[in-house]
C-alpha positions as CSV (number, residue, x, y, z in Angstrom):
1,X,28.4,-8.5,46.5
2,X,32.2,-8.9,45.8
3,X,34.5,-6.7,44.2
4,X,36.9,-8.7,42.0
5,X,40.1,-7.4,40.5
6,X,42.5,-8.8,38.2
7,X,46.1,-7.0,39.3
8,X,48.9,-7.5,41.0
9,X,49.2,-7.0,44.6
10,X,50.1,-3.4,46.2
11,X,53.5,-4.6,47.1
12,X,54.2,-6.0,43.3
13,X,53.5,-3.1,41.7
14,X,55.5,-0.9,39.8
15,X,55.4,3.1,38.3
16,X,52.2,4.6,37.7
17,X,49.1,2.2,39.0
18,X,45.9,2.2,38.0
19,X,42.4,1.8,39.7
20,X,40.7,-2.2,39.7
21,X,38.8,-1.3,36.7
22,X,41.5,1.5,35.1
23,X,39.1,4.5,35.3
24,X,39.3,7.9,36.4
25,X,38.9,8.8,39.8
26,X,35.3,8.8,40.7
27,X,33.0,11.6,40.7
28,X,32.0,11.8,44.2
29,X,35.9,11.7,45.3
30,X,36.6,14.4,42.6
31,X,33.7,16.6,44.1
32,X,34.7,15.8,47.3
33,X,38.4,16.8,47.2
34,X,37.3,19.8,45.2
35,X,35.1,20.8,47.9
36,X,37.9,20.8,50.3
37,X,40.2,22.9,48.1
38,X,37.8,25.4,46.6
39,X,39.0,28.4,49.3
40,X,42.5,27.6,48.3
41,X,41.6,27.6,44.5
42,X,39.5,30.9,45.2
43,X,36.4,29.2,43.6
44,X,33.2,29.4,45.6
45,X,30.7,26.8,46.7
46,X,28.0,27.7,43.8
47,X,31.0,27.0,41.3
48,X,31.5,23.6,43.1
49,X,28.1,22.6,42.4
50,X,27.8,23.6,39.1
51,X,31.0,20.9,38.8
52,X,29.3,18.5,40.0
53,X,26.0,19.3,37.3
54,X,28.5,19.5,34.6
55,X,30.1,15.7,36.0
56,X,26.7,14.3,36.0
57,X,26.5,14.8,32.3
58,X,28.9,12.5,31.7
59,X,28.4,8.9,30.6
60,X,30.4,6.3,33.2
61,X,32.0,4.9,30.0
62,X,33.5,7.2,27.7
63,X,37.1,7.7,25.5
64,X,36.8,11.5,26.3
65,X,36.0,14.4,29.2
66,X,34.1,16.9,27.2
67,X,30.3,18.0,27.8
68,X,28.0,18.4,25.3
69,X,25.1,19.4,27.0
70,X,23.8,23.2,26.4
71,X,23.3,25.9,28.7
72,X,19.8,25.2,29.2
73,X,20.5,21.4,30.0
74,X,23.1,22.7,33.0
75,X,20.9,25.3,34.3
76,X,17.8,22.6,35.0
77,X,20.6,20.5,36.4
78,X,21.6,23.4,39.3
79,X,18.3,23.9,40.5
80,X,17.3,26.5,37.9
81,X,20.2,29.4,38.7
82,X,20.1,32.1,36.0
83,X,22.2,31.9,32.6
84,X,24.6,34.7,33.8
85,X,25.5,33.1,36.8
86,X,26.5,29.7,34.9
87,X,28.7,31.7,32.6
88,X,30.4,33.6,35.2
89,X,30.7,30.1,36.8
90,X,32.6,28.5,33.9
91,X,34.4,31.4,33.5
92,X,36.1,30.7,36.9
93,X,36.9,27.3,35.9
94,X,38.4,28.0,33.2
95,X,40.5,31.0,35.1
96,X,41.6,28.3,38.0
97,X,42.6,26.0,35.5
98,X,40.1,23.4,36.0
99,X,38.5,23.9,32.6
100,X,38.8,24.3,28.5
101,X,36.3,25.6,26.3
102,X,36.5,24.3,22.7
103,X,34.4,26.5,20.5
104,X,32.9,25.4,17.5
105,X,32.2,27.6,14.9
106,X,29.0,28.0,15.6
107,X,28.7,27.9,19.1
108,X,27.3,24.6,20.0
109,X,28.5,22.0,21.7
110,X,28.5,18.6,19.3
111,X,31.1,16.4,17.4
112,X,31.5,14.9,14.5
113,X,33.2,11.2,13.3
114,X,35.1,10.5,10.5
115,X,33.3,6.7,9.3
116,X,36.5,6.0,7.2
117,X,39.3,7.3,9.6
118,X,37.5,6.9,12.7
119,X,39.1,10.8,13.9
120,X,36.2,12.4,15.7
121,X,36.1,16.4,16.2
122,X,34.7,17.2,19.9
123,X,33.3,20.6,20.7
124,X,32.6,21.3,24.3
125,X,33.8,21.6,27.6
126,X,36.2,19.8,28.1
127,X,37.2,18.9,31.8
128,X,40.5,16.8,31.6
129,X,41.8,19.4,33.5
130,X,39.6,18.9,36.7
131,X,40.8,15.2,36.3
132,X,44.2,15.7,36.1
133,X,44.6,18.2,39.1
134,X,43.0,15.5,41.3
135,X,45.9,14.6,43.4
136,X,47.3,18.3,43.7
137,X,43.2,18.7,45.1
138,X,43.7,16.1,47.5
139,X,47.1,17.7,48.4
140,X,46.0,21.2,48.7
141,X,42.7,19.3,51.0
142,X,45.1,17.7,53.2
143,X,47.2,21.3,53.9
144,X,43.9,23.1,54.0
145,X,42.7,21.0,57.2
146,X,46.0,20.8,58.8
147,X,46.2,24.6,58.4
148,X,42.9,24.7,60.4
149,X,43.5,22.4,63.0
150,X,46.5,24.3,63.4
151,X,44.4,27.6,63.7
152,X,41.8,25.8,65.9
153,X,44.8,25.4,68.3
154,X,46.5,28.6,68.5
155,X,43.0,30.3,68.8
156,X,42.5,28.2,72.1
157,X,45.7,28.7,73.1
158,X,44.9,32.9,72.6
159,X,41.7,32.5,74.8
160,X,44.1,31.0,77.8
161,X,46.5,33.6,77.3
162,X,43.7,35.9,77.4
163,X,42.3,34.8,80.4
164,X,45.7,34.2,82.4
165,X,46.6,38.3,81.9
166,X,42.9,39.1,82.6
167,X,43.4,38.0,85.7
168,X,46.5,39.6,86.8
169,X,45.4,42.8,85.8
170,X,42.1,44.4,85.4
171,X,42.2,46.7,82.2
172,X,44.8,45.9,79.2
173,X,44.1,47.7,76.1
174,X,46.0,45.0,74.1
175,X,43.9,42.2,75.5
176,X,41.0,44.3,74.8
177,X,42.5,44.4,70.9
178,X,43.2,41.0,70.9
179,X,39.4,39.5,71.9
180,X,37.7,41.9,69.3
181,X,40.8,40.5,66.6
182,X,39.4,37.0,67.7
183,X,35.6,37.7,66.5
184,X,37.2,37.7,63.1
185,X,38.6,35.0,61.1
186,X,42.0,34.7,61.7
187,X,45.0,32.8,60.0
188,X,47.9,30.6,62.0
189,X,50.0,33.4,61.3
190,X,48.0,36.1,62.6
191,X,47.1,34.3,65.9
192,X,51.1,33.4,66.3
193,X,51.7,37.3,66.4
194,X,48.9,38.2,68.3
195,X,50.4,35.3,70.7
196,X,53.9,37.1,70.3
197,X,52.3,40.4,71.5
198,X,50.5,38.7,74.7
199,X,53.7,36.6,75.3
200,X,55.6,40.5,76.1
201,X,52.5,41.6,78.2
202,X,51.8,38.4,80.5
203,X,53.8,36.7,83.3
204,X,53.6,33.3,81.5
205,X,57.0,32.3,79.8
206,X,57.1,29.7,76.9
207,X,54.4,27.5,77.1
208,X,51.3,28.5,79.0
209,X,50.3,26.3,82.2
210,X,46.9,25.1,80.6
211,X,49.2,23.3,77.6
212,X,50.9,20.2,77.2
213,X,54.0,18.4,75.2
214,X,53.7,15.0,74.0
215,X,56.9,12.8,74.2
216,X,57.6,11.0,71.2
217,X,58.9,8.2,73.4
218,X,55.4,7.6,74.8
219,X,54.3,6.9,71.5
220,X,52.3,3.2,71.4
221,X,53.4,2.5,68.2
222,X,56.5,2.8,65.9
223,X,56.4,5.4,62.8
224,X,55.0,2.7,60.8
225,X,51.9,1.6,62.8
226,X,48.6,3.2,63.8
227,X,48.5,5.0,67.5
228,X,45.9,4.6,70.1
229,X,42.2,5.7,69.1
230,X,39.7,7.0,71.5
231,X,35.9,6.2,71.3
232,X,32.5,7.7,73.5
233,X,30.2,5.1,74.3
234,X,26.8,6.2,75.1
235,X,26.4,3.1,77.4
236,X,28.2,3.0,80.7
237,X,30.2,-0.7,81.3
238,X,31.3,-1.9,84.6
239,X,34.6,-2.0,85.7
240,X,35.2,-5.4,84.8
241,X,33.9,-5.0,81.2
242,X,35.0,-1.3,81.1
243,X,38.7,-2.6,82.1
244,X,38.7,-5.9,79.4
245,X,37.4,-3.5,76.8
246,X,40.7,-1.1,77.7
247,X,43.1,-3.8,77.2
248,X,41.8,-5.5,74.0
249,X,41.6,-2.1,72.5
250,X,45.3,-1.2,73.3
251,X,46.7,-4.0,72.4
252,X,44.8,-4.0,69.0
253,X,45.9,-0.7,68.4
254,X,49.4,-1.4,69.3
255,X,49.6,-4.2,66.7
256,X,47.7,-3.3,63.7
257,X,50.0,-1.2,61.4
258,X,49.5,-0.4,58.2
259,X,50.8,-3.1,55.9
260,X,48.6,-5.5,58.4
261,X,45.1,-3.5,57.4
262,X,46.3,-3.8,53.8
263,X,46.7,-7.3,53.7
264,X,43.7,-8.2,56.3
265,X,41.3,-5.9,53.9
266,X,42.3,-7.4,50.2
267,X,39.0,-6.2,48.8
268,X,39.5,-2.3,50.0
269,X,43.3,-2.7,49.1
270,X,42.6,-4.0,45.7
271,X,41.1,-0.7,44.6
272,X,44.1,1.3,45.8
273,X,45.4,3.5,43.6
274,X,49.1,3.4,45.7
275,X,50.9,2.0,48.6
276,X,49.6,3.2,52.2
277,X,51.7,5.7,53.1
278,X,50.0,7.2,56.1
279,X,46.4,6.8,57.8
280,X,45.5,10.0,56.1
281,X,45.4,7.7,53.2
282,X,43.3,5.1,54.8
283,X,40.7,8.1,55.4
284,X,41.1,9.3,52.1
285,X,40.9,5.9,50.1
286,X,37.6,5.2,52.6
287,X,35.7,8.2,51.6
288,X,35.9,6.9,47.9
289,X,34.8,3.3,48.4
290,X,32.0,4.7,50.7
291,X,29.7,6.1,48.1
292,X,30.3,2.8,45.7
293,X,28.8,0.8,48.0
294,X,25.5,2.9,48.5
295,X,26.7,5.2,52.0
296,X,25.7,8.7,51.1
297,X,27.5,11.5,52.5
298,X,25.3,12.1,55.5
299,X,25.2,9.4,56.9
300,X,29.3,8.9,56.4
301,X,29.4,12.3,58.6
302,X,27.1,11.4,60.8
303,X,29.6,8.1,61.5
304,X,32.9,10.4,61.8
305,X,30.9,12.2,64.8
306,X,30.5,9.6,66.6
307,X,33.8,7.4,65.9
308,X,36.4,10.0,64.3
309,X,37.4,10.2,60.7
310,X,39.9,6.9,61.1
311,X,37.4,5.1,63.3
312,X,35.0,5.3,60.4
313,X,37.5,4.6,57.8
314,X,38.4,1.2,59.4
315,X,34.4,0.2,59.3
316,X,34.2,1.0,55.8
317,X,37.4,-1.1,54.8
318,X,36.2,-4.0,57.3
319,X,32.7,-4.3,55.4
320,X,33.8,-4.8,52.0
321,X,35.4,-7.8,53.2
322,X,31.5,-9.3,54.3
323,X,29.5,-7.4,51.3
324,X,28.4,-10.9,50.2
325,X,26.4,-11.0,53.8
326,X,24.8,-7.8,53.3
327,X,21.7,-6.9,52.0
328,X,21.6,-3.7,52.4
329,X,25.2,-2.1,52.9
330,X,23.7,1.3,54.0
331,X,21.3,0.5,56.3
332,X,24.1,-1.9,57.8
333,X,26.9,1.0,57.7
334,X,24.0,3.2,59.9
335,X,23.0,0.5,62.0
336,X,26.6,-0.1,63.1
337,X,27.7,3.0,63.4
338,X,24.9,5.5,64.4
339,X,21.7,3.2,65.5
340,X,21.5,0.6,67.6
341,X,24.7,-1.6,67.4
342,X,26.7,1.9,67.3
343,X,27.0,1.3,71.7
344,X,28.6,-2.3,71.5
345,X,30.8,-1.7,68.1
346,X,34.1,-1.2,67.6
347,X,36.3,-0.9,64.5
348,X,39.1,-1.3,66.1
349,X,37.9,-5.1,67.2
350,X,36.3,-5.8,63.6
351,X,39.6,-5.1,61.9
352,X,41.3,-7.0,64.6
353,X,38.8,-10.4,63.7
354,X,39.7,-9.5,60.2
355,X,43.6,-9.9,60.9
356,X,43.7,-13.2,62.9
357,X,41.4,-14.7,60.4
358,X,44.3,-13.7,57.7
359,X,46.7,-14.9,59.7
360,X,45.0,-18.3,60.1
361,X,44.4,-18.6,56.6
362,X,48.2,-17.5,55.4
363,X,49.3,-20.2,58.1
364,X,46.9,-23.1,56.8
365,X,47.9,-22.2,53.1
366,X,52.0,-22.3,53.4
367,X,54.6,-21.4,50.2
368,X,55.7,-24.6,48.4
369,X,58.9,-23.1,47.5
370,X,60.6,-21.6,50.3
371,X,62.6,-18.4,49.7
372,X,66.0,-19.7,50.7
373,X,65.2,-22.8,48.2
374,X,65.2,-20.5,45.5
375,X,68.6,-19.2,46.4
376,X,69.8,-22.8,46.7
């Protein structure tokens, strides 16, 4: 199966733009990005799933955000958890801004059309607000992960420091303070200071021996395109197809920027919501089409093990362009990616095929008006 679209073209389009089909952003990205926020919104992971129950009650097509459905209904959709605990859960939604009750004077959850008018009176729950905070989710997603790659780093840098004033001197009550600080949970901030404090004690000046700058100049590609990816292969190649396998995939990566995956993926680009500004967007833009075309969430992680988060991203934008091949989409995405195929498969080469067969088809199928004709 196809997707087909009737809009204008990424490039065309102008203010606010709306999704293929103008709906709201889909329930599984909405969870998803809530998911990733929820520390940051103080709301914990038993309020996220009671979200999700309350999205599932409503209809795909609808003029409105509000649930009707009664406590009862939302309690046998979360697995059964008590009537207390679901009001205390809605009662954090509606503290984080995420949620609006709208009381009717009775207490139920109904509403009521005028047959003459057509005005309808809606008492419920009304989530607009989840819907609207969608992109400041995704924002606050996006800091939340660099903030823990960020920590991830300073923490291993700690260890080294750690080990390289171990071993100039055997007893160091502040090293001692600083591995029983590292069995906690620590923020970027609190491992730069504890950094600052070793920094005093140790020889090591600056950066330690055991790290490494990058050079900007070394860079493969320009601000614009996509850098050099790196991929495990469980099979070992020879040195001849080890070496061929090198060079195709440097130069593909070299190339391919990301106006060039836009234009050699029309059917993932269609259902962009903006221009690509960054592959953070191709990753993000990925995760929604994934569960559209029948690729749970397990088995999407599963791929990012394996290939990385952009390495997976690029496989789900190259197979919408074949859908109309595929049977089974999911069993395909696994097979690829995790099962059998996953040792001789490369993203990086199927988005390759995909740009010199749009490049081939954009030179077979010239303008008839030149540009400077026009001007003429």
């Amino acid at each position: 199966m196809a997707f087909q679209h009737a809009s204008a073209p990424v490039r065309a389009r102008t203010g606010e733009v709306l999704s293929a089909d103008n709906t709201k952003p889909d329930r599984f990205a909405l969870i998803d990005a809530l998911r990733r926020a929820a520390s940051a919104l103080a709301l914990s992971p038993s309020v996220v799933a009671t979200v999700d129950a309350l999205l599932s009650c409503l209809p795909p097509k609808r003029d409105h955000d509000i649930v009707f459905a009664s406590n009862a209904t939302l309690v046998m959709r979360r697995n059964g958890i008590s009537d207390r605990s679901l009001r205390r859960h809605l009662a954090d939604l509606v503290s984080a801004g995420l949620l609006v009750r709208i009381d009717s004077p009775n207490g139920k959850r109904y509403s009521k059309r005028d047959p003459q008018v057509g005005s309808v009176i809606r008492f419920g729950l009304d989530l607009s607000p989840l819907f609207l905070a969608f992109g400041r989710m995704q924002a606050i997603a996006q800091t939340q992960a660099i903030e823990a790659q960020r920590a991830d780093y300073l923490r291993t840098r700690l260890r080294l420091m750690i080990r390289s004033v171990t071993v100039d001197r055997e007893e160091c009550p502040l090293v001692a303070e600083a591995e029983r600080a590292l069995r906690r949970k620590l923020t970027s901030r609190d491992l730069e200071n504890w950094i600052k404090l070793l920094s005093t004690t140790s020889t090591v000046e600056g950066i330690t021996p055991f790290e490494t700058t990058v050079d900007d100049t070394m860079v493969s590609a320009s601000n614009g395109q996509i850098v050099r990816h790196q991929q495990k292969s469980e099979e070992e190649l020879n040195d001849k197809a080890s070496s061929q396998a090198t060079t195709h995939t440097s130069t593909t990566a070299q190339n391919i920027t990301l106006d060039d995956l836009a234009v050699a993926c029309p059917q993932a680009s269609g259902f962009l919501l903006e221009k690509l500004r960054s592959p953070w967007d191709v990753i993000a833009h990925a995760k929604r089409l994934a569960p559209m075309i029948g690729i749970d969430i397990t088995c999407y992680d599963a791929a990012e093990a394996r290939h990385g988060a952009f390495g997976t991203a690029l496989t789900i934008w190259g197979m919408l362009e074949s859908l109309d091949r595929v049977q089974r989409p999911g069993a395909y995405f696994r097979s690829i990616t995790t099962g059998k195929r996953s040792s001789t498969f490369d993203p990086w080469i199927l988005i390759d095929r995909l740009m010199r067969k749009s490049r081939r088809r954009n030179q077979s199928c010239p303008r008839t008006i030149p540009l400077l004709a026009l001007n003429a």
